[in-house]
N, C-alpha and C positions, 0 to 999 in steps of 0.2 A: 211584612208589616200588616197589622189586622185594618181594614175601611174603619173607618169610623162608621157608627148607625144612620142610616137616612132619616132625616125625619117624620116618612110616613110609617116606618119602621115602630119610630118612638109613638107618634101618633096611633097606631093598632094596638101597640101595648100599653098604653095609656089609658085607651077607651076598653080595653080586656080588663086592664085590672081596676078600674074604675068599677066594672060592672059586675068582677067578684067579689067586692069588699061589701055591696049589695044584696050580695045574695042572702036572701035566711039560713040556706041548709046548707051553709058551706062557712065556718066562724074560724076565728084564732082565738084559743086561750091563752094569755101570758099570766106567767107564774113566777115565782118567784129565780129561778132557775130556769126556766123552760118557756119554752111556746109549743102548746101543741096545734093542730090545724086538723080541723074537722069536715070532712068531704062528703058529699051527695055520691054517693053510690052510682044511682043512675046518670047522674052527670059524667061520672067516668067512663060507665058503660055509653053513654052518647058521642062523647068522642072517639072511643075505639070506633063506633057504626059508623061515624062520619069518615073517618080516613078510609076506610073499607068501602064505605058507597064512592069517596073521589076515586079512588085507583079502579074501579069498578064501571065509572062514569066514563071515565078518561078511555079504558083500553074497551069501552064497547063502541066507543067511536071510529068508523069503518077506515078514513081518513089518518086517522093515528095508527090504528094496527097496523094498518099495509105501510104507513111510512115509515114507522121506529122498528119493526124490524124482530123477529122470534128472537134473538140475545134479550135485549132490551124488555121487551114485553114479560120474558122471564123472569128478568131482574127485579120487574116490578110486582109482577104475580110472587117472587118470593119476598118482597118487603109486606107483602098485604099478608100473607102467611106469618108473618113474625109477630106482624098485630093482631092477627088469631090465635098464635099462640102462646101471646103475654094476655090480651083478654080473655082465653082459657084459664088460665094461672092464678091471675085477677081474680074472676069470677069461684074457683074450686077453694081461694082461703079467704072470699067474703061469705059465699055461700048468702042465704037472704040479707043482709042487713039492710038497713036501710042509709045508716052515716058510718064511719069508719074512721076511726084514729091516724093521721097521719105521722108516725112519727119516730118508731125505729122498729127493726127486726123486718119479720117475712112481709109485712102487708105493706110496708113502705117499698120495698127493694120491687114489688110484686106492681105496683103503682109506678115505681121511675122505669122499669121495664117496658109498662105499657107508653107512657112519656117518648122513652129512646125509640120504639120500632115505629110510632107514629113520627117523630121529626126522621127516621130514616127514610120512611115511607114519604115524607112531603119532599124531604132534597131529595131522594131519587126521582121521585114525579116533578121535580122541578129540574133539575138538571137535565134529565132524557126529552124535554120537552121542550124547553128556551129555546136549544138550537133547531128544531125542527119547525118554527112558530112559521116562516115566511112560506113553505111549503104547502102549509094550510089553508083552508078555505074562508073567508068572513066569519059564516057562523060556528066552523069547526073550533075557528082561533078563539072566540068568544065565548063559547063552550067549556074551553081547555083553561082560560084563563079565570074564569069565573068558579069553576072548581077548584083549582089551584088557590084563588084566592079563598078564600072558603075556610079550606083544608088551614091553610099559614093560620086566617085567624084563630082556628080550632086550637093549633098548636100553638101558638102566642098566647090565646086563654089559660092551658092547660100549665104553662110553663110557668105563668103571674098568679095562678091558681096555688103551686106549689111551692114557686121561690118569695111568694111577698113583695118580689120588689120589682123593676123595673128595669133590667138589667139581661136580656137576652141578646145574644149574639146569634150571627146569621139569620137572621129574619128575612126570607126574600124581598126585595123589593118589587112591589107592581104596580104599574100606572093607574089602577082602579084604586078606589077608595077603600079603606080597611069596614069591614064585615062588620054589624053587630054580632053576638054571640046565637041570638035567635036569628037573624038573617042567614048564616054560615049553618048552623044543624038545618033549619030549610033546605039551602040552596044541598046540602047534599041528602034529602031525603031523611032526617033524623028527627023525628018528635019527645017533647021531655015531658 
């Protein structure tokens, strides 16, 4: 049987998609037949960087490498590789643009690509890491947990970015407060 959503769940995606429908360079056209959805380029290429700096944050932590263990570590150096080579992919059929049509054929499939290896990339950094939390240090676990959350809201943006609606399932839950979307590219090193 699926959890029902936690409410800080709803409350992250709430405040994500709130702060998409905000944006200038990111619009919906609705037509008569259609909606199309219109994306900031760089925006996308911002959250590839940010799942790339958390996995990147996470396993240069002395404390995490020695306790999750060479399987583990690999598992996760090969999810940060999936997000390199969907934002290769990405990047080879925008080439410059600066916005890009969201909405059927190669550049769509090329965009829910980069989407999938980033949410594989945050439940595997979340999974490998829950259970190891107690073993860690104060500042290690605060660390681990603040990139982590980070990362969830990047993925919760990207997801209300592209579905419109409010409506994502598996959302980690964390006791910290859900991210603005300029707080979360900060906290993992990303400027737009």
């Amino acid at each position: 049987m699926k959890k029902p959503h936690s409410r800080r769940a709803f409350l992250r995606l709430s405040c994500a998609s709130a702060a998409i429908l905000t944006l200038p360079d990111c619009s919906v056209i609705h037509g008569k037949n259609t909606t199309t959805l219109i994306l900031n380029v760089a925006k996308i290429r911002a959250y590839a960087q940010a799942g790339l700096n958390a996995a990147a944050t996470i396993l240069s932590l002395p404390l995490v490498a020695s306790t999750i263990g060479a399987g583990v570590a690999a598992t996760i150096t090969l999810s940060s590789e999936g997000v390199v080579s969907a934002l290769n992919a990405f990047e080879a059929e925008v080439g410059d643009q600066v916005t890009i049509v969201y909405d059927s054929g190669d550049l769509k499939s090329k965009v829910d690509a980069l989407l999938s290896a980033l949410e594989k990339l945050s439940h595997g950094l979340t999974k490998a890491l829950g259970s190891m939390s107690p073993s860690l240090d104060e500042k290690t676990r605060a660390t681990v947990a603040t990139a982590l959350n980070a990362l969830s809201t990047i993925v919760a943006i990207f997801q209300a970015l592209l579905s419109g609606a409010i409506a994502v399932g598996g959302a980690p839950r964390r006791r910290t407060r859900p991210m603005t979307e300029s707080e979360a590219l900060a906290t993992l090193g990303v400027t737009l």
